[in-house]
C-alpha positions in Angstrom: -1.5 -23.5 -9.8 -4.4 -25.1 -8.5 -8.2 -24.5 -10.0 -8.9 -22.2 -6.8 -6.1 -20.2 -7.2 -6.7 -20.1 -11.3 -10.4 -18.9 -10.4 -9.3 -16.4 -7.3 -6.8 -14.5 -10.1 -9.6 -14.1 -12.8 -11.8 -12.6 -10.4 -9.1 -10.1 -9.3 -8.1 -9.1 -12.3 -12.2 -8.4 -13.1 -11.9 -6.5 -10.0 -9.3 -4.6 -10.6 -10.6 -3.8 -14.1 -13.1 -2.0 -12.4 -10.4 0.2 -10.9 -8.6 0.7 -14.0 -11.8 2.0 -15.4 -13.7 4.0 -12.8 -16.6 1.8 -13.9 -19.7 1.6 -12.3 -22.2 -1.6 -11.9 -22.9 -4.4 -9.5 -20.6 -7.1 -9.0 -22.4 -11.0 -8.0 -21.0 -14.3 -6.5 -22.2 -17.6 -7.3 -20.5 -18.8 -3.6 -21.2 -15.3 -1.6 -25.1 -14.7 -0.5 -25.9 -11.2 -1.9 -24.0 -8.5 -3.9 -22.0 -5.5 -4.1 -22.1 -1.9 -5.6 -19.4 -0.4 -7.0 -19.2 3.5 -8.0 -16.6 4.7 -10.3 -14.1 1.9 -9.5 -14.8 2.7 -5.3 -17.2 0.2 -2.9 -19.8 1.9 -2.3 -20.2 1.3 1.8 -18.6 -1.4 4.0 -21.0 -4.4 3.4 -19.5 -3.9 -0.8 -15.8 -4.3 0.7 -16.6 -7.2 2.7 -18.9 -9.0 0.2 -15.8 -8.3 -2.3 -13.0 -9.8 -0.1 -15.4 -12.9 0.2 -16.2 -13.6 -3.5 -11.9 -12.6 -4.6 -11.5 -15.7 -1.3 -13.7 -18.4 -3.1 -12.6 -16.9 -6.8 -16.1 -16.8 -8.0 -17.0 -13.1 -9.0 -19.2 -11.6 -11.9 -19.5 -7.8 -12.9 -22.2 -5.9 -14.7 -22.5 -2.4 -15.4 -24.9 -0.2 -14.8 -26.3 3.7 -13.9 -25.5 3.7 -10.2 -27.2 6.5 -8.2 -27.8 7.5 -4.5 -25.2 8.6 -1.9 -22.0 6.6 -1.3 -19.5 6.4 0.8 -16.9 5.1 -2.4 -14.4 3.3 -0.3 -11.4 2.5 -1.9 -11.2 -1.5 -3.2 -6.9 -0.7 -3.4 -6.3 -2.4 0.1 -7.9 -5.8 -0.6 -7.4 -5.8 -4.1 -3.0 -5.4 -3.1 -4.0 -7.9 0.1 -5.2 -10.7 -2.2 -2.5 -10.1 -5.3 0.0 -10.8 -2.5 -1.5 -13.5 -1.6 -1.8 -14.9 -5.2 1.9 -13.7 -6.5 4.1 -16.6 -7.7 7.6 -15.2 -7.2 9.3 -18.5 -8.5 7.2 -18.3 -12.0 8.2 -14.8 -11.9 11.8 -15.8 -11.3 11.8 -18.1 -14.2 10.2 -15.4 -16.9 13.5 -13.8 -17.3 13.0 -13.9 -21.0 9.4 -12.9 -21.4 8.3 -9.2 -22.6 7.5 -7.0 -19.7 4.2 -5.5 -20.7 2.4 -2.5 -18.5 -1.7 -2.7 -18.6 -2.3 0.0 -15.8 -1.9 3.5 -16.0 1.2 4.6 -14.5 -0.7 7.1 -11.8 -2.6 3.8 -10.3 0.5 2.3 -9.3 0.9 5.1 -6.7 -2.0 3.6 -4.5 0.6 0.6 -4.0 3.4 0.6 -1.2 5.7 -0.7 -3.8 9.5 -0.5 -3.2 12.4 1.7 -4.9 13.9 -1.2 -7.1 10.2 -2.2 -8.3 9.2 1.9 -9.1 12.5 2.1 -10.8 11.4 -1.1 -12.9 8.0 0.0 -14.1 9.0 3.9 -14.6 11.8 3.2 -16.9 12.2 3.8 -20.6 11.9 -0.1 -21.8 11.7 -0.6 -25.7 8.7 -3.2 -26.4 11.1 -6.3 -27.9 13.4 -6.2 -24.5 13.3 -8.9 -22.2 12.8 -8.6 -18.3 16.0 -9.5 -17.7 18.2 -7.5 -20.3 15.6 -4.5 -18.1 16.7 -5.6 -14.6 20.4 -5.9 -15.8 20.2 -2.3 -17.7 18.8 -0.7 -14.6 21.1 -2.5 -12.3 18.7 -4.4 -10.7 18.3 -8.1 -9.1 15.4 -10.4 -9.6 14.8 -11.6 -6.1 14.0 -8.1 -5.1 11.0 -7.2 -7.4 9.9 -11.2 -8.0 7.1 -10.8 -5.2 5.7 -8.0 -6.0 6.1 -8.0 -9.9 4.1 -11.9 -9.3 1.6 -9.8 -7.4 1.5 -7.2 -9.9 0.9 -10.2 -12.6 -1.7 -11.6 -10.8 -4.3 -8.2 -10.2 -3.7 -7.7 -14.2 -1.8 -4.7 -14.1 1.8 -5.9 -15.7 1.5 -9.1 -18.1 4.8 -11.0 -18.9 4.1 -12.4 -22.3 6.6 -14.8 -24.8 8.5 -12.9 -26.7 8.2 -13.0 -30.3 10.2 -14.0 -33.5 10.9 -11.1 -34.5 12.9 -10.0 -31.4 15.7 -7.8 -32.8 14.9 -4.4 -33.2 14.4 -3.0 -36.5 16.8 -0.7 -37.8 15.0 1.9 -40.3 15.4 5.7 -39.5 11.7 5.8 -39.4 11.6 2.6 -36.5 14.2 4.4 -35.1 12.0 7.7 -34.8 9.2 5.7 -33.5 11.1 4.1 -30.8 12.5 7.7 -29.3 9.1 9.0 -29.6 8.0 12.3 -31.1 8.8 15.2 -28.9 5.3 16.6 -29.5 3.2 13.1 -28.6 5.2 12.8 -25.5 4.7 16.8 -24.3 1.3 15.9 -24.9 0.5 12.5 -23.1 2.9 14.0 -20.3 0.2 16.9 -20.0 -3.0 14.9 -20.2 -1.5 12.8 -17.3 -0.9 15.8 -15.3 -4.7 17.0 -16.4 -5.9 13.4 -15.3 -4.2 13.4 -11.9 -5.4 17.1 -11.2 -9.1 16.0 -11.3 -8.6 12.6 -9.5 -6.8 14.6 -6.6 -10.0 16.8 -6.9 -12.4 13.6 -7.1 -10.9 12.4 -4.0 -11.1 15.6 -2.1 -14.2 16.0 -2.4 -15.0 12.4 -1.9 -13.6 12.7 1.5 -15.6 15.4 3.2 -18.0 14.2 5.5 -16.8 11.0 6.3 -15.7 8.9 8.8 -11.8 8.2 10.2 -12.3 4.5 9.0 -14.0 5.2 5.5 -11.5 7.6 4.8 -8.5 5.3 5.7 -10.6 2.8 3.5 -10.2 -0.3 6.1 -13.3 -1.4 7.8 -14.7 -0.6 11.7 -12.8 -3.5 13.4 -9.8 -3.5 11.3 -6.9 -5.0 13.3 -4.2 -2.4 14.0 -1.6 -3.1 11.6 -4.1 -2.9 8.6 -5.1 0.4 10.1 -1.4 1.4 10.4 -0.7 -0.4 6.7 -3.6 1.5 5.2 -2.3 4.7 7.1 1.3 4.7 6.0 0.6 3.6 2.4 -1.8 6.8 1.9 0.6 9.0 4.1 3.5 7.9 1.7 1.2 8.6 -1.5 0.6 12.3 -0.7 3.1 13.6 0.5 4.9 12.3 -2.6 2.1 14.2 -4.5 2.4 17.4 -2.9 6.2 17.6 -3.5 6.1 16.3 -7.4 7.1 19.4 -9.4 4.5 18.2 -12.5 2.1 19.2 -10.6 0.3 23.0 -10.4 0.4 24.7 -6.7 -3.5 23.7 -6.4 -3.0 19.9 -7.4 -0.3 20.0 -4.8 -1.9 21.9 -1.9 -4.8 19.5 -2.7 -2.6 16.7 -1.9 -1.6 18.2 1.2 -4.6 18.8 2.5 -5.4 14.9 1.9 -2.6 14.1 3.6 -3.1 16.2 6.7 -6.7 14.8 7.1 -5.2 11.0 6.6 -2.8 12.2 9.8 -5.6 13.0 11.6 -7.8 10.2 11.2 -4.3 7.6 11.9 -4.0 9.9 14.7 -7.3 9.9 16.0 -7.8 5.9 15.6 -4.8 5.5 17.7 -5.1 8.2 20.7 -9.0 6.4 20.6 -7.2 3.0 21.3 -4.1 4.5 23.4 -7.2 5.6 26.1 -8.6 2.5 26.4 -5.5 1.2 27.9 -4.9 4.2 29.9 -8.6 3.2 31.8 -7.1 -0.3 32.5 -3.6 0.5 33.5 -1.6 2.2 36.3 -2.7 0.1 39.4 1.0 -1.0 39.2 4.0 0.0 37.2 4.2 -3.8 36.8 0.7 -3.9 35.9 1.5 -1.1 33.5 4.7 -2.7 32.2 2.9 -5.9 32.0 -0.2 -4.6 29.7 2.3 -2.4 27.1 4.4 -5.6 26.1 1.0 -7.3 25.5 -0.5 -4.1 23.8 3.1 -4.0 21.6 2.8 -7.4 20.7 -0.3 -6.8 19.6 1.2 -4.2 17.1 -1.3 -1.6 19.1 1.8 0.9 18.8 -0.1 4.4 20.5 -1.6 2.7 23.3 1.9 0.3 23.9 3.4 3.6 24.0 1.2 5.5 26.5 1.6 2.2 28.8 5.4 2.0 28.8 5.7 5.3 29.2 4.1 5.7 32.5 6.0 2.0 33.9 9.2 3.9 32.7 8.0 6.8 35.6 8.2 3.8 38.1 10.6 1.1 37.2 14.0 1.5 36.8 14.7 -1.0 34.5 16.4 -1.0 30.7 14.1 -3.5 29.8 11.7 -1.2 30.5 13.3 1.5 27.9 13.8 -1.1 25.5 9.8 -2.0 24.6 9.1 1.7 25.1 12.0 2.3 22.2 10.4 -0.9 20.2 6.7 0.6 20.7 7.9 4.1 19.6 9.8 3.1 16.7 6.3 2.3 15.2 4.2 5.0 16.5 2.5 6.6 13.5 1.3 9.9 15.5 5.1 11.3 14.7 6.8 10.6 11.0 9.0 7.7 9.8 11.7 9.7 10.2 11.7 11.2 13.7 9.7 8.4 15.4 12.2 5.7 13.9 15.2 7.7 15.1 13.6 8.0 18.6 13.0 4.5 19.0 16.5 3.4 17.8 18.2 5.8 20.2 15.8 4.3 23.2 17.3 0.8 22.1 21.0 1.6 22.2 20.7 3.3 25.6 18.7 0.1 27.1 21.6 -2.5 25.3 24.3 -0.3 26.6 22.7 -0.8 30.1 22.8 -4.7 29.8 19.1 -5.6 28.5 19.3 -8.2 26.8 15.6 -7.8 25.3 16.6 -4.6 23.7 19.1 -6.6 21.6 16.3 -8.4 20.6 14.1 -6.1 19.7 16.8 -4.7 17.6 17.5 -7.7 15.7 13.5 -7.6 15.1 13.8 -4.6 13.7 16.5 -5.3 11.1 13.5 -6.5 8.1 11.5 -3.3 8.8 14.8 -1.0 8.1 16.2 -3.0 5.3 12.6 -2.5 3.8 12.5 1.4 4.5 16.1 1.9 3.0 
């Protein structure tokens, strides 16, 4: 790892300690012109998210803390603090560490801000004794390194799992009383299972009321001229969060309609953002079906999924042409104004139809999509 890179992950894992800690202080760069606030582990406006993205991209970042007061918008630093671990992860290192300790630093509720895939919940969620390897865990739970390398590197690299050597004294000990402390005493684990439900009820709380008042931008937590697919990323990542939330049993009804109510406001905003961009297009389209055609690949392409939509739809009226079915199946596969499931169903009936009418673009687009669903599943 070069010197950058070795700089860029201390300042990330400062950064996210911040998080971890809902602490409060102001956060310098020796190589960024100015600073950034941060309240309770949020950015305090836009300027803090951008100064922060800056200083984590020339790895030079310093943190004090200190009595914070005034209003604040408390954006949330989870989107650039995942972007840059990504960027950061060393899946081959990873790869290599089969024999190293898995060690989790983060509290299991923060991992629920990341999109992080089945195999990889199943990883950090299971019942691991402290002297087993990482790979005697992926081989208990059925699992395969090259699936969870990436994102258990970029994990490692924002602090919040630490794969350390593993000791001399690796065999388990075999005492009645080691043998209690390994199950765990019924009581201690009632009681840290309740304080996490406690702890989860008043973050759910802390966001609510966090999000009243503010904007469909600051409450998706991605800046003004985000490009669309951070807006959409940003969108579906929260989306999948809550609704999660408002289904999971350890929670009271209140904790749970909280979370729906989140939710419900994060489909609104998505929705809003894109119906704002989907009638922008409408103004510059339908001089021509062509024209319309024409401007909803370009919009697709673009990953501007709403407007691509409203586009294609109205060539569709026009042309008769399968190719034309074919991006408006592609467009609506993605459209986050209807959920995964229906939108994703839509759009992969829309394809079939135009490939069983000779387009060859829709077979294509299909074969595009095959990463997306092999991710979802």
């Amino acid at each position: 790892m070069s010197e950058l890179n070795r700089n860029r992950v201390r300042a990330l894992r400062l950064l996210c300690t911040t998080w971890f800690r809902d602490q409060s202080g102001i956060a310098r760069s020796e190589a960024v012109e100015g600073k950034a606030i941060v309240v309770k582990g949020f950015a305090r406006d836009q300027s803090t998210l951008r100064f922060l993205d800056k200083a984590l991209m020339a790895g030079s970042l310093s943190f004090k803390e200190a009595e914070v007061y005034g209003d604040a918008d408390r954006l949330p630093m989870v989107n650039i603090l995942w972007q840059q671990g990504q960027a950061l992860a060393n899946p081959e290192a990873v790869a290599k560490a089969a024999h190293a300790i898995l060690v989790v630093q983060a509290n299991q509720s923060f991992f629920e801000y990341l999109d992080l895939s089945k195999p990889m919940i199943k990883l950090l969620r299971g019942d691991h004794q402290p002297w087993e390897s990482l790979g005697f865990i992926l081989e208990k739970n059925s699992l395969e390194m090259d699936r969870i390398a990436r994102e258990l590197g970029c994990l490692v690299s924002m602090g919040m799992v630490r794969l350390r050597a593993p000791g001399r004294n690796a065999p388990p000990p075999k005492s009645q009383a080691a043998k209690r402390l390994r199950k765990g005493d019924p009581a201690d684990r009632a009681m840290r299972q309740q304080m996490q439900k406690v702890m989860l009820q008043r973050r759910l709380e802390r966001e609510w009321t966090q999000l009243q008042g503010q904007d469909d931008y600051t409450l998706l937590g991605v800046p003004a001229n985000a490009e669309p697919e951070v807006m959409q990323a940003a969108a579906e990542r929260m989306q999948k969060r809550y609704k999660k939330l408002s289904r999971k049993r350890g929670l009271n009804s209140s904790g749970r309609e909280l979370a729906s109510k989140i939710r419900d406001r994060v489909d609104a905003a998505a929705d809003r953002l894109a119906q704002g961009k989907a009638h922008t297009a409408a103004h510059k389209l339908l001089e021509s079906p062509e024209q319309a055609f024409e401007e909803g690949k370009r919009l697709a392409e673009a990953k501007e999924w709403t407007a691509a939509v409203t586009c294609l739809a109205a060539a569709s009226k026009k042309l008769d042409s399968p190719d034309v079915g074919a991006w408006l199946g592609y467009a609506h596969f993605h459209d986050l104004r209807h959920s995964r499931k229906d939108r994703e169903a839509k759009g992969r009936e829309m394809l079939v139809l135009a490939e069983s009418f000779g387009s060859s673009i829709a077979v294509r687009l299909r074969m595009r999509l095959r990463p997306e669903e092999a991710r979802s599943e």
